[in-house]
C-alpha distance (Angstrom), angle and dihedral (degrees) to the residues before:
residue distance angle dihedral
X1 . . .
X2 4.06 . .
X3 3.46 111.2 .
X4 4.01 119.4 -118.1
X5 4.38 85.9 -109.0
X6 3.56 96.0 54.7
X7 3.87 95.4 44.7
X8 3.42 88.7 55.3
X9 3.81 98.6 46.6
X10 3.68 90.9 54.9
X11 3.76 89.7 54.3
X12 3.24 91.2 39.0
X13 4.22 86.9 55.6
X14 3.61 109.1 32.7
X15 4.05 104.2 99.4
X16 3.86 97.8 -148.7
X17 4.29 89.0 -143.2
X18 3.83 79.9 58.7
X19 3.51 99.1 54.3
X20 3.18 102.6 42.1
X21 3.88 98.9 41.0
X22 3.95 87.1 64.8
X23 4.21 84.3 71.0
X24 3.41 108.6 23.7
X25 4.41 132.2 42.8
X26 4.03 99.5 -122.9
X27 3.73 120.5 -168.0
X28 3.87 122.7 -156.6
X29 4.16 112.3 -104.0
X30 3.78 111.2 162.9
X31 3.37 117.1 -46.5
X32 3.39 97.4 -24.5
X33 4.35 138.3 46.8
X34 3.83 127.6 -107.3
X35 3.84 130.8 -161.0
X36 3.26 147.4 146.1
X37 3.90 118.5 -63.4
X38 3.83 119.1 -105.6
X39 3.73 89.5 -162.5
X40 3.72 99.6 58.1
X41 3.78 137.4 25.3
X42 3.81 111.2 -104.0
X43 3.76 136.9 145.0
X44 3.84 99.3 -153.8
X45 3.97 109.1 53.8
X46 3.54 117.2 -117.5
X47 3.93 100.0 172.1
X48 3.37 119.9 106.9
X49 4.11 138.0 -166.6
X50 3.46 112.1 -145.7
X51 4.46 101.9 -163.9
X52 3.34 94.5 178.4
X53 3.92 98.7 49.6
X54 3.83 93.8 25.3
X55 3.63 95.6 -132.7
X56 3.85 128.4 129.8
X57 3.85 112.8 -148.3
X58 3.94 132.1 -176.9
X59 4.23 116.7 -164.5
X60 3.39 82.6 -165.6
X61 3.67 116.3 66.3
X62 3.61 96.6 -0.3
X63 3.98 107.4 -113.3
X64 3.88 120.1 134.0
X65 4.15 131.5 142.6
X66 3.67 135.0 124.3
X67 3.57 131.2 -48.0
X68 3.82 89.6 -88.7
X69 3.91 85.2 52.2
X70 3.51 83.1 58.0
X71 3.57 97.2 52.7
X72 3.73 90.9 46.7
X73 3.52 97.0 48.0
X74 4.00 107.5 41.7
X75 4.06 89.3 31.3
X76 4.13 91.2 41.3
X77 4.08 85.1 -134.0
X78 3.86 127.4 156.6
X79 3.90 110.5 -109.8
X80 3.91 88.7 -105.8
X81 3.79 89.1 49.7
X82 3.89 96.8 48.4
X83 4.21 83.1 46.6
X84 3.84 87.6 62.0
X85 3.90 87.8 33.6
X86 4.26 86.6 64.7
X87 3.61 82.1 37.3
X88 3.16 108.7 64.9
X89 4.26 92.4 35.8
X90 4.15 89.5 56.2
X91 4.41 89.2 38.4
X92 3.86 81.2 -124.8
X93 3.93 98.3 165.9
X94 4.09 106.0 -122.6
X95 4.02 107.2 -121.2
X96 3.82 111.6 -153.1
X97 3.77 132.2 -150.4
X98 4.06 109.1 -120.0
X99 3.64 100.7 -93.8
X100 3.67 119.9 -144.1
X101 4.24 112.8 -110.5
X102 3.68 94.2 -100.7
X103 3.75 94.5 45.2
X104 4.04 89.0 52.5
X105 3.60 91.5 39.3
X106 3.69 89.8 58.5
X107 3.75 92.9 40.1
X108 3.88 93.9 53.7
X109 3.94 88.7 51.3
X110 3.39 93.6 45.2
X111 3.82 91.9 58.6
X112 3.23 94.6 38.4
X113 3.99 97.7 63.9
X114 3.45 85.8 38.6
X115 4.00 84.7 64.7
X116 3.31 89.5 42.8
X117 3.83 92.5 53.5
X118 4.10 85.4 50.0
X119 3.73 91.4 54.3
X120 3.76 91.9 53.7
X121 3.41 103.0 60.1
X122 4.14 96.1 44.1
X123 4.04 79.7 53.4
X124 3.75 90.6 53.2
X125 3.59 100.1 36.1
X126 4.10 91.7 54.7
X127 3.81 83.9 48.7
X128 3.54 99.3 55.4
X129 4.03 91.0 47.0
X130 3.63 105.8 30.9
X131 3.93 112.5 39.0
X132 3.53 120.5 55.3
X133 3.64 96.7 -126.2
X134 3.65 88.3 63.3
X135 4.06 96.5 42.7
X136 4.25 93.4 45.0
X137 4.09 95.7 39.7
X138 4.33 101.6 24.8
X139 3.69 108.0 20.9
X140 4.06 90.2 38.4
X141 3.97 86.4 54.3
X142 3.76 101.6 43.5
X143 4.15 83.8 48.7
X144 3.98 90.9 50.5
X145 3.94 90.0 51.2
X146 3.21 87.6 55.0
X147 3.77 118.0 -104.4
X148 3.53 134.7 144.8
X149 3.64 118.7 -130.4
X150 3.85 94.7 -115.8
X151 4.08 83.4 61.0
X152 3.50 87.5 51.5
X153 3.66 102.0 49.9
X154 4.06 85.5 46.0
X155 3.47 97.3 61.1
X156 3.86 94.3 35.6
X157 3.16 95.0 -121.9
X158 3.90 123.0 -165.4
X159 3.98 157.9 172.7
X160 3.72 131.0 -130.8
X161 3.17 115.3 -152.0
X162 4.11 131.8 -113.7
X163 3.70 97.6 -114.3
X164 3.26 125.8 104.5
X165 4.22 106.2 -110.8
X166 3.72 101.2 0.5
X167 3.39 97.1 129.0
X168 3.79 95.3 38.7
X169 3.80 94.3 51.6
X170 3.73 100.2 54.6
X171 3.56 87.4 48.8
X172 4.03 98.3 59.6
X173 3.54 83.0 38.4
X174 3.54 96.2 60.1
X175 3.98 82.6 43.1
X176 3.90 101.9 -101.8
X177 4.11 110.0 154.7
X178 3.80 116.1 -101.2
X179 3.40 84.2 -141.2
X180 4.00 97.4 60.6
X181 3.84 91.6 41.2
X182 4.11 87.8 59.5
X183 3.86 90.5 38.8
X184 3.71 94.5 60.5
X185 3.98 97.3 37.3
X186 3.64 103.3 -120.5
X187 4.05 85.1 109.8
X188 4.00 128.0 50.5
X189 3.72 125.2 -144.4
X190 3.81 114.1 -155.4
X191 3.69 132.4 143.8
X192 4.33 86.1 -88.1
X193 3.80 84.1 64.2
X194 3.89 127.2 -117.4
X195 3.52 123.6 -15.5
X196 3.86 140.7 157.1
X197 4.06 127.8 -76.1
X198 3.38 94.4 -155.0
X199 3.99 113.2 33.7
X200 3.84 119.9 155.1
X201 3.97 85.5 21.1
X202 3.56 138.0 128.5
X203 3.71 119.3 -138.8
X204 3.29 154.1 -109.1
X205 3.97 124.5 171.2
X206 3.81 105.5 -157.3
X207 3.81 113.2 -148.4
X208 4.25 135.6 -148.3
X209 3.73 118.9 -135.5
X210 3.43 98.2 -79.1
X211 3.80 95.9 48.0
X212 3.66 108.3 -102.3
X213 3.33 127.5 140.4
X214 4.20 117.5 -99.5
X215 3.65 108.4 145.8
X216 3.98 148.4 6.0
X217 3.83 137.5 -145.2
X218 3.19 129.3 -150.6
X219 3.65 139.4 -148.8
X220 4.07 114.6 -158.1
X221 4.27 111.8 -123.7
X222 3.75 89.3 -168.6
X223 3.84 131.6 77.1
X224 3.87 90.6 -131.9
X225 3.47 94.9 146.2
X226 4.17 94.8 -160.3
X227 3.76 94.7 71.2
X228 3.59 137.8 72.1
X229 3.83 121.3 -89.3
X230 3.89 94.4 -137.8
X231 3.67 117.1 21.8
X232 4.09 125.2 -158.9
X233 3.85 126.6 -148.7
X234 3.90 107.1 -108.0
X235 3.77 121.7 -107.1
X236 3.50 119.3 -78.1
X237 3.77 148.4 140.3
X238 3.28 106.0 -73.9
X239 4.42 89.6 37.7
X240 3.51 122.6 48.7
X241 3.95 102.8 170.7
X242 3.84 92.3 -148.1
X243 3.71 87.6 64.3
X244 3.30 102.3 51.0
X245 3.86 140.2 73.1
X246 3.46 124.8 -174.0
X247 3.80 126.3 -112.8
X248 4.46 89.4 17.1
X249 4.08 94.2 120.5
X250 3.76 91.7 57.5
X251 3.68 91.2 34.5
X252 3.84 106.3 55.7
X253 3.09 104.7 82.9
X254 4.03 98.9 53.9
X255 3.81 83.7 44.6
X256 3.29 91.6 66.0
X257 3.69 101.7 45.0
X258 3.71 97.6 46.3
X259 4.03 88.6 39.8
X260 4.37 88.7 -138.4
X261 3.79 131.8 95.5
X262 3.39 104.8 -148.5
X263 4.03 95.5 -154.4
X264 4.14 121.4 -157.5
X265 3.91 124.8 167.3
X266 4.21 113.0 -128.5
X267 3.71 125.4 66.2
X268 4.29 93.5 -117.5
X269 3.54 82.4 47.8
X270 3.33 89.9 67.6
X271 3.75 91.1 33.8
X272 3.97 92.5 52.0
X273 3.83 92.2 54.3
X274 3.85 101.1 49.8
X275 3.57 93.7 48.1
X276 3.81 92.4 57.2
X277 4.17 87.0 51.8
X278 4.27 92.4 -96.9
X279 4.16 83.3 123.3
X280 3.92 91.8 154.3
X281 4.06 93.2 81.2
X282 3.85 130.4 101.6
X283 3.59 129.1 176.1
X284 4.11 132.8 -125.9
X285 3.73 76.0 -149.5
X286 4.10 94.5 -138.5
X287 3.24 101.0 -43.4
X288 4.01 134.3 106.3
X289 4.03 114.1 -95.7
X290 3.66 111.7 -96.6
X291 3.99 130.4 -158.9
X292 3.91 89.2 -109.9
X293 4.62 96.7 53.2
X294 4.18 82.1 44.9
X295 3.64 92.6 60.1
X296 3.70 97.4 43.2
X297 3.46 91.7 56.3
X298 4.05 83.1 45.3
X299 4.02 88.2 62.0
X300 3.71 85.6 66.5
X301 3.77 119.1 26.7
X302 3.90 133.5 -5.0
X303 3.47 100.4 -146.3
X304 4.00 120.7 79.9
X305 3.67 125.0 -171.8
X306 4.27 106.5 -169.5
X307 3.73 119.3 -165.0
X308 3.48 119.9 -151.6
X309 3.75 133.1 -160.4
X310 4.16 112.9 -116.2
X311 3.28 94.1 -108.4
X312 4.20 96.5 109.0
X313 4.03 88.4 -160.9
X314 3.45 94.9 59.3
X315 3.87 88.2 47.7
X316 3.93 95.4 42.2
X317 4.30 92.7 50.3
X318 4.40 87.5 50.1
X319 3.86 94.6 42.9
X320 3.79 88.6 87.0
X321 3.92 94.1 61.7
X322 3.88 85.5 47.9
X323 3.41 92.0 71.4
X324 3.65 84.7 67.4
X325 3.32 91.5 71.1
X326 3.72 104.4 56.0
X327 3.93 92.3 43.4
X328 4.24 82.9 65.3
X329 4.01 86.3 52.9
X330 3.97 102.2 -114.0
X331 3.70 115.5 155.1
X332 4.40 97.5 -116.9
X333 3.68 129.9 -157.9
X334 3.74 128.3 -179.3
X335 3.78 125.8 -154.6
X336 3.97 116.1 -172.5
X337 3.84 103.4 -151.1
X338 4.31 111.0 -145.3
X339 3.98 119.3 -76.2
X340 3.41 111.2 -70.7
X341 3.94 100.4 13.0
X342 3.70 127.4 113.3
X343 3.90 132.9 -172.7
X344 3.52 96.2 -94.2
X345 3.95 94.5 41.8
X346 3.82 93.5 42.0
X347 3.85 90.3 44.7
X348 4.12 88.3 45.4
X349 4.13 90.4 49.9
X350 3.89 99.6 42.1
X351 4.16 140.4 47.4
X352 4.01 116.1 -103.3
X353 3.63 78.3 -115.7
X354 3.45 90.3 57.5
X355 3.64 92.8 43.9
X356 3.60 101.3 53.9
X357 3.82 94.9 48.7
X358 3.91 91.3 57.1
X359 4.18 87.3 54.7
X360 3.62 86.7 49.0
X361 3.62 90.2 42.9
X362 3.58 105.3 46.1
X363 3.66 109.1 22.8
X364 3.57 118.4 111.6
X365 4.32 138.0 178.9
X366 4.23 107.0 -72.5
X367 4.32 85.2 -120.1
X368 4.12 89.8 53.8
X369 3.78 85.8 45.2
X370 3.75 98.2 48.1
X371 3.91 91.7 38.2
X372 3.73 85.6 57.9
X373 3.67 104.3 39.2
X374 3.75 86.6 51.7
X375 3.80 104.6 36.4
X376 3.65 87.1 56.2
X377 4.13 94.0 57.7
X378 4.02 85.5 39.6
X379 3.93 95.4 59.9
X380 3.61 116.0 168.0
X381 3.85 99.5 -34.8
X382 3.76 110.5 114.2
X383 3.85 103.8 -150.3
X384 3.55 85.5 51.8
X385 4.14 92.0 46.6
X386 4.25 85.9 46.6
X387 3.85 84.6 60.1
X388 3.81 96.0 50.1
X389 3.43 88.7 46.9
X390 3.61 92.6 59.4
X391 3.39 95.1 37.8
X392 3.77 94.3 58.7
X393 3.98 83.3 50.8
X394 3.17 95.6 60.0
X395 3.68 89.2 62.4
X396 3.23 102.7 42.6
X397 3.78 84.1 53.8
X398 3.76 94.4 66.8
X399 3.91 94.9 53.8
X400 3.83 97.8 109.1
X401 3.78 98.7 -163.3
X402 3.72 110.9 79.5
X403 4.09 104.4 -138.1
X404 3.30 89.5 40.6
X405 4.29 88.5 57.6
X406 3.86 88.4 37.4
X407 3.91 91.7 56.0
X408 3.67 91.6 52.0
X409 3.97 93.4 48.4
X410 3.74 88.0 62.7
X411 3.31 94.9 43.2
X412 3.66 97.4 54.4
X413 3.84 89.5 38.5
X414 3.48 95.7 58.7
X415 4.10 90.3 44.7
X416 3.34 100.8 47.3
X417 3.87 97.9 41.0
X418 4.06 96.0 -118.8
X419 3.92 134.8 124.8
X420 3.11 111.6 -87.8
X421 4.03 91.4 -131.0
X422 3.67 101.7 58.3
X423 4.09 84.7 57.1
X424 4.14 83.9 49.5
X425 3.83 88.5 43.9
X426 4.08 89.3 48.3
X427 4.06 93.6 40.2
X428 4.02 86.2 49.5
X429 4.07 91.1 45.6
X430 3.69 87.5 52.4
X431 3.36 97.6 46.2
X432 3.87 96.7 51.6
X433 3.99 97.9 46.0
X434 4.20 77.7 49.5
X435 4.19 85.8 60.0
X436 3.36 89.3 43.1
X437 3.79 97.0 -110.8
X438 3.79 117.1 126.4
X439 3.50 127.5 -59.1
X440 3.85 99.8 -142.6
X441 3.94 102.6 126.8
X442 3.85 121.5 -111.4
X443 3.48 139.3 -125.6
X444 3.20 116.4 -102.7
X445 4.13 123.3 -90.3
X446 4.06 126.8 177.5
X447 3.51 81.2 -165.9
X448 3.47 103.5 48.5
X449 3.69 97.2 34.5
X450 4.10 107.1 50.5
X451 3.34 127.7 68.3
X452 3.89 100.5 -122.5
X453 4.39 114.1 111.3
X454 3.44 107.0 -83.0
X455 4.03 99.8 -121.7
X456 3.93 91.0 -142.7
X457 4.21 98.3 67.0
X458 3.92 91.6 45.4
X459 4.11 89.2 167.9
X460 3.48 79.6 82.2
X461 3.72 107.1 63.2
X462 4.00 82.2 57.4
X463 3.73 97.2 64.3
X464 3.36 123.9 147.4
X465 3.90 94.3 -59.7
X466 3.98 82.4 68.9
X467 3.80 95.0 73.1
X468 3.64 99.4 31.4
X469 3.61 102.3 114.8
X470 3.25 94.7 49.6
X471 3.65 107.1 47.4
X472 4.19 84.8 41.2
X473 4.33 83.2 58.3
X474 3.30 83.3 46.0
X475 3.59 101.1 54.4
X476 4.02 92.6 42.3
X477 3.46 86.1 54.2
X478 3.88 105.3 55.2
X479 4.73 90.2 42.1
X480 4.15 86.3 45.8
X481 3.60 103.9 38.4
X482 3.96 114.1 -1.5
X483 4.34 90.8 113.7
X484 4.20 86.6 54.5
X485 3.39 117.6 102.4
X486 4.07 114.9 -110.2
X487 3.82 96.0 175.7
X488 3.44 162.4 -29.9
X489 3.77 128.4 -111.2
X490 3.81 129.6 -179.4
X491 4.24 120.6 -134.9
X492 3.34 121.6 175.6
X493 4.14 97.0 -16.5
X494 3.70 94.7 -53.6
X495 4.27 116.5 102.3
X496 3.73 113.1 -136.6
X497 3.67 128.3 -164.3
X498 3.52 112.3 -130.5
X499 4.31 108.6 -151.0
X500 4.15 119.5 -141.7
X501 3.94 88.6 -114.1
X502 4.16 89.4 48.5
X503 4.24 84.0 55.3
X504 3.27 102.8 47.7
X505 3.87 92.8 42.8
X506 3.59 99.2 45.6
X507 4.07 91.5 42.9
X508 3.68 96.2 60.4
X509 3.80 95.3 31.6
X510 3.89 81.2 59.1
X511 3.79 94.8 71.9
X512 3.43 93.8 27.3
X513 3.94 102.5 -104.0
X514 3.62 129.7 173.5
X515 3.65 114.5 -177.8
X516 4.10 114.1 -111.1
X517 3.53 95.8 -129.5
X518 3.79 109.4 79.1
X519 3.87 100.8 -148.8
X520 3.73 89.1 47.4
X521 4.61 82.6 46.0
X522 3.61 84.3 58.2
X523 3.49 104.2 50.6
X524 3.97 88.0 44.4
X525 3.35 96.6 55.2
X526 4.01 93.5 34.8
X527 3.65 84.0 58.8
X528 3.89 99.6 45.2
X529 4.33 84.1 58.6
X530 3.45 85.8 47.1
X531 4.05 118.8 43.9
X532 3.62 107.7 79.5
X533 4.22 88.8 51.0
X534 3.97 108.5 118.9
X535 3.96 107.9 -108.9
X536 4.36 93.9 11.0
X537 4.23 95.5 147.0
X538 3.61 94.5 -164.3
X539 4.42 97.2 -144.4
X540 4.08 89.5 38.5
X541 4.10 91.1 55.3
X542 3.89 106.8 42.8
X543 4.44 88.2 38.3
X544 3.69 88.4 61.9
X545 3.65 89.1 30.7
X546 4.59 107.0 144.8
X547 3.84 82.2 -128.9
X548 4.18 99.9 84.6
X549 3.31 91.9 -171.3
X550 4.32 88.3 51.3
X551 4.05 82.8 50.0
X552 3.81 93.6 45.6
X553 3.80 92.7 50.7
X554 4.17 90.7 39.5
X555 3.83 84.3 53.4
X556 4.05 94.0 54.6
X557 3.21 92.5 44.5
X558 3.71 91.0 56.1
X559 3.85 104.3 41.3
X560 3.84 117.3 83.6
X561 4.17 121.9 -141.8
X562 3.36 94.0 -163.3
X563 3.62 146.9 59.9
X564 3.67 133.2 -122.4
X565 3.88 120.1 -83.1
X566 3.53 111.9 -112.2
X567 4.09 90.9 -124.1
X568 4.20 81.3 77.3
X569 3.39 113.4 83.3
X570 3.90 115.4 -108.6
X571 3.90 94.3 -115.0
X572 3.40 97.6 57.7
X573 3.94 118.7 84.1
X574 3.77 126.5 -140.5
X575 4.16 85.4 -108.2
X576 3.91 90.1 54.0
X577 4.03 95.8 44.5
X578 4.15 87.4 56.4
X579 3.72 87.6 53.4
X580 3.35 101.4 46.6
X581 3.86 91.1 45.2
X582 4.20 96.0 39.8
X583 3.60 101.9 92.1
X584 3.84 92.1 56.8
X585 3.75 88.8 41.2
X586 3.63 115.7 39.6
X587 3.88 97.6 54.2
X588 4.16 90.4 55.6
X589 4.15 91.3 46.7
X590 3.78 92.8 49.3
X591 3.98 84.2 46.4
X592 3.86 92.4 50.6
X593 3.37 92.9 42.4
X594 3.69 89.5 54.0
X595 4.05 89.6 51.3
X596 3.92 91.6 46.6
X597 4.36 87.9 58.2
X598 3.55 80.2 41.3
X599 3.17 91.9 67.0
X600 3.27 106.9 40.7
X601 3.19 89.7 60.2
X602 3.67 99.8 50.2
X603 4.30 83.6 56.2
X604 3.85 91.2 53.8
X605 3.75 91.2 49.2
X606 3.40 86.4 52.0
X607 3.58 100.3 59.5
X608 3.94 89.5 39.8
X609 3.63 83.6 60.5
X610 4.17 97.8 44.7
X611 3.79 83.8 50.7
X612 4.06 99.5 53.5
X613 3.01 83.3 40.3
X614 4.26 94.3 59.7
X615 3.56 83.1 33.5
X616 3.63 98.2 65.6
X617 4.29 86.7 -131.0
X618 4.11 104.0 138.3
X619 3.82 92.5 173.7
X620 4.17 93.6 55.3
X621 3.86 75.6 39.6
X622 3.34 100.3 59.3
X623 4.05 93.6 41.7
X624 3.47 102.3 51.8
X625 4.01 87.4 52.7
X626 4.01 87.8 52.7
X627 3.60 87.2 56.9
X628 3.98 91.1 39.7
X629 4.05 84.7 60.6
X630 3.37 93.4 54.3
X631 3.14 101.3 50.7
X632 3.99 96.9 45.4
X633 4.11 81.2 56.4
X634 4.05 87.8 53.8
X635 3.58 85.7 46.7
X636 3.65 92.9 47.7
X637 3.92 86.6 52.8
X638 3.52 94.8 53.7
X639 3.44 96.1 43.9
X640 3.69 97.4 54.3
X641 3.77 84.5 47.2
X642 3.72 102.9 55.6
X643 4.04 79.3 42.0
X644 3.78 93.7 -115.8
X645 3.79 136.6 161.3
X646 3.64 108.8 -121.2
C-alpha cells in the first residue's frame, strides 16, 4: 500500500532515458533516443525515448507508456512491483499507507515464508555442490540428463539430503520459525516431530512472475518404492498451484518477443528447452490447465503452441482442460512429438534448429488436432461419428470471437460431411443452455448464426472504431494544449479567457457527449474533475497516470511516427505547427465529431423505428420519430455549419 506522495516522487524521479538505457543501447537523434526494440525482433530500431515528454514509443510493434510501463512491460511486474522496482534503483524510501492489523499480519507472514522459501534453495543449492552426497547422487543425475552446469546454476537447482531433518535443523539453527518452515511445506509436523518433505530429493525451486521463490519439486534419488517419484510443495499463501506454471519468470521476456508460449508438461522439459535457446516455454508442471495458468500466459502473448508427448492417452485424458484455453480466446497450436519422445528427450537428441522446424512443421489448429485424434478412434461407426461431432461442437462453442467460431464451422462441416447449419443450430443450443436460457434448439438463421454485420442494425457497423479519430484528436488536444488560451469572451463587462481544455470540455458537455471509447471516457471525464485545479499540467498527470493502460494510451497519443513535411519551415517543431494551426482546426474536429455521433444516432433511431414498426408498437413508433426529427434538425445545423451539401 504506497502512499499517493511516494508514487508520485518516483514518477516524479525516474528519468525515462535512464530506465530504459539499463535494457536497451539508445543512440541520440534529435531531441530524443532511438534503438532497437526489446519487445519485438527488428534490425532497424524503431523505439524511441521521448526526455522531454517521458514517454517510450515503438512504431514497430506498437508498445509505449511511462518509465513504470517500462518496468512492467520488459520486467512483466505488477504496477506496485515496478513502483518499488524504480524505487529501489532511485533509493526513493517506499512510504506505506497504515495497514489495518489483519492486513499487516498477513503481510508479515507473507514475507516471512517467502524468506523462508529463499533460505531453502541456498540450503539446497550448497548441498548439491558442496557435499558429496549431493555431487555423487544430485549433481551426477542432473549431468546424466543432460544439463550443463550453467543450466543448473540458472534454475538453482539443488539436492536435499537423505537424512531425516537436515534441512529443517540448519534452518532453526540459523533461527528460521518452525512455524514458517511447516507453513510452506518444506518441514512435516507429526507426532515423531519435524522432519523433511523432500529428503533424498533433487530440486526444483518453482518461481512467481517476478522471480521469487513460492514452491519446490522434488525428484526422489532413492528406489523407495512407497513414495512419490516427483513431489509438489503443498498449497499455501504464497503458492497456489493453479496459478502457477513452471519455467514463466525466466520465460517472459522471450514470450513476449516471439509473441508464442510454447507450453510442455515436466520441469526438465522446461529445463531441456531453455538450455538449447527455446526460452519462450513454461510448464503446467503435471497438472491439468486451469482458468488462472491460461491467463498468465494471456498477460504476455495470445498465441500458445503445446507439445505433447506421443503417448495419444496422455494427450486424449488432458484435451478436456484444453478447451480452457480457447474459451479465454488464445490462438492454440498442437504439435505431437514422435512415439516415444518427450520435450526433454527430443530437445536432448536434436539441434534447437532442429527443434523449432518440427513445431513449425508439424503443428496444427487444437480443432484439426482433436478432429483427427478422434475421427481416427471413431472409424466408420456412426453413433460413434454423432459423438465426435458433438464433441468438436462443444469446442467450437467456447471460441468467444465470432469469425474465428464461424471459420471452424466450415471447416468441420466440410470434414465431417454435415450442413453447416445444424453445427450453427448445435453451437447456438450450446451456447444458450451455457447463459442459462433454454435449451430448446432453434431454427435455423444465416443471419443470426454467422458472424458477418447483420445489414438490418447498421448502428452497429459504426461502433466505436467510427469516431476514433476524432475523439483520439481530441484527446491529444486537451494533454498538449488544454492550459493554452483559445479565447476570450466578454459576460457582463468583464473579458474572460477561455483555455483549450475549458473548449473542448464545455463543447461536448453541451450536448451531453461521452466519448465511445471507454479509456478515452475516462480520461475525459478524469480531466473535466480535474482542469480548473491550480498546477494540473494536463500531459505530466495522465503519462504518470496509476492506470498503465491510461499511461500507455496517453503515451501514443503523444509520440509522433512521422516527420515534418518539408512545406514547414525547419525551425518550427511538430508541437509549434499544431499551435499555430489549432484555432483553424480544433473548432471543425469538434464539429465533425459532433456530425459523426450525429449520425450514429440517426442509424440507431432508425432501427428503433424498423422494429416498432415489425412490432406493431405505434406509441414507441411515434417517439423514436420525435427524436429522429430532432436529430435531422441537429444534423441540419451542423451541416450548414461545416458548409455541407446534405
Amino acid at each position: 500500500m504506497i502512499d499517493q506522495t511516494t508514487i508520485q516522487k518516483i514518477f516524479d524521479t525516474a528519468d525515462i532515458y535512464e530506465v530504459v538505457s539499463d535494457f536497451v543501447s539508445l543512440k541520440k537523434r534529435g531531441v530524443n533516443y532511438v534503438g532497437c526494440c526489446p519487445f519485438h525482433n527488428e534490425k532497424t530500431g524503431s523505439f524511441t525515448v521521448s526526455p522531454a515528454k517521458g514517454i517510450y514509443k515503438c512504431f514497430g510493434c506498437g508498445k509505449g507508456g511511462n518509465a513504470v510501463n517500462f518496468i512492467m512491460e520488459h520486467e512483466q511486474l505488477s504496477y506496485v512491483e515496478a513502483l518499488r522496482w524504480l524505487a529501489a534503483k532511485y533509493n526513493i524510501i517506499i512510504e506505506e499507507k497504515e495497514l489495518s492489523e489483519q492486513e499487516r499480519q498477513e503481510k508479515s507472514e507473507r514475507e516471512s515464508m517467502l524468506i523462508v522459501t529463499n533460505y531453502a534453495e541456498e540450503f539446497f543449492v550448497d548441498q548439491l555442490w558442496h557435499t558429496d552426497e549431493g555431487q555423487s547422487v544430485g549433481l551426477g543425475y542432473f549431468r546424466q540428463r543432460g544439463l550443463d552446469d550453467e543450466t543448473i546454476r540458472k534454475f538453482g537447482l539443488g539436492y536435499c539430503p537423505e537424512v531425516w531433518d537436515g534441512f529443517t535443523k540448519s534452518a532453526l539453527q540459523k533461527g528460521y520459525k518452525q512455524d514458517f518452515l511447516v507453513k510452506t511445506g518444506l518441514t512435516i509436523e507429526s507426532d515423531r516431530g519435524l522432519f523433511d518433505r523432500f529428503r533424498a530429493r533433487v530440486m526444483f525451486p518453482v518461481r512467481d512472475l517476478a522471480g521469487k521463490i513460492i514452491a519446490f519439486g522434488g525428484r526422489i534419488m532413492t528406489n523407495d518404492k512407497k513414495s512419490a517419484k516427483y513431489l509438489n510443495s503443498p498449497e499455501s499463501e504464497i503458492y497456489h498451484k493453479s496459478r502457477t506454471l513452471y519455467g514463466i519468470f525466466f520465460a517472459k521476456r522471450s514470450i513476449v518477443q516471439h509473441n508464442r508460449c510454447y507450453l510442455v508438461e515436466g520441469y526438465l522439459d522446461v529445463i531441456s528447452f531453455h538450455q538449447k535457446g527455446i526460452e519462450n516455454t513454461v510448464a503446467s508442471s503435471g497438472t491439468s490447465l486451469t482458468v488462472e495458468q491460461i491467463r498468465l500466459i494471456r498477460r504476455l502473448t495470445s498465441n500458445v503452441t503445446i507439445i505433447y508427448d506421443g503417448d495419444a492417452a496422455g494427450i486424449k485424458a488432458s484435451l478436456r482442460g484444453i478447451d480452457l484455453v480457447l474459451e479465454e480466446g488464445l490462438n492454440v497450436r498442437v504439435v505431437s512429438l514422435p512415439e516415444g519422445e518427450d520435450p526433454d528427450s527430443f530437445a536432448q537428441s536434436h539441434t534447437a534448429t532442429e527443434v523449432l522446424e518440427y513445431i513449425t512443421d508439424h503443428e496444427t489448429d487444437f480443432i484439426h488436432f482433436k478432429t483427427k485424434l478422434l475421427l481416427e478412434q471413431a472409424g466408420n461407426d456412426p453413433i460413434e461419428r454423432a459423438k465426435l461431432i458433438t464433441d468438436i461442437v462443444k469446442s467450437i462453442s467456447l471460441i468467444p470471437d465470432n469469425i474465428t467460431r464461424s471459420v471452424y464451422v466450415q471447416e468441420t462441416a466440410s470434414r465431417m460431411k454435415v450442413e453447416e447449419k445444424v453445427l450453427y443450430n448445435e453451437i447456438a443450443r450450446i451456447r444458450k443452455v451455457k447463459n442459462g436460457e433454454s435449451a430448446a434448439p432453434l431454427p435455423y438463421k444465416i443471419a443470426e448464426q454467422q458472424p458477418s454485420v447483420v445489414i438490418s442494425e447498421r448502428s452497429k457497423a459504426y461502433d466505436v472504431t467510427s469516431c476514433e479519430t476524432e475523439e483520439m484528436m481530441l484527446i491529444r488536444y486537451l494533454l498538449l494544449f488544454g492550459s493554452l488560451e483559445f479565447y476570450e469572451e466578454k459576460q457582463e463587462g468583464a473579458t474572460y479567457s477561455v483555455s483549450v481544455g475549458e473548449y473542448i470540455i464545455s463543447e461536448l458537455a453541451e450536448d451531453e457527449l461521452l466519448m465511445l471509447n471507454p479509456r478515452f471516457r475516462e480520461i475525459q471525464s478524469e480531466y473535466r474533475r480535474n482542469f480548473r485545479s491550480e498546477g494540473f499540467i494536463p500531459a505530466k498527470y495522465f503519462i504518470g497516470h496509476p492506470d498503465p493502460e491510461i499511461s500507455a494510451i496517453v503515451a501514443d497519443i503523444l509520440s509522433e511516427p512521422y516527420e515534418l513535411s518539408k512545406i514547414w519551415t525547419v525551425r518550427e517543431t511538430s508541437f509549434r505547427t499544431e499551435e499555430m494551426l489549432l484555432a483553424a482546426l480544433l473548432p471543425k474536429i469538434v464539429d465533425n465529431y459532433k456530425m459523426r455521433r450525429i449520425e450514429i444516432m440517426c442509424w440507431e433511431a432508425d432501427d428503433k423505428i424498423l422494429e416498432c414498426q415489425n412490432r406493431g408498437d405505434m406509441d414507441e413508433l411515434l417517439d423514436w420519430m420525435k427524436k429522429k426529427n430532432t436529430l435531422v434538425k441537429v444534423r441540419t445545423r451542423l451541416n450548414e455549419k461545416l458548409k455541407r451539401t446534405i
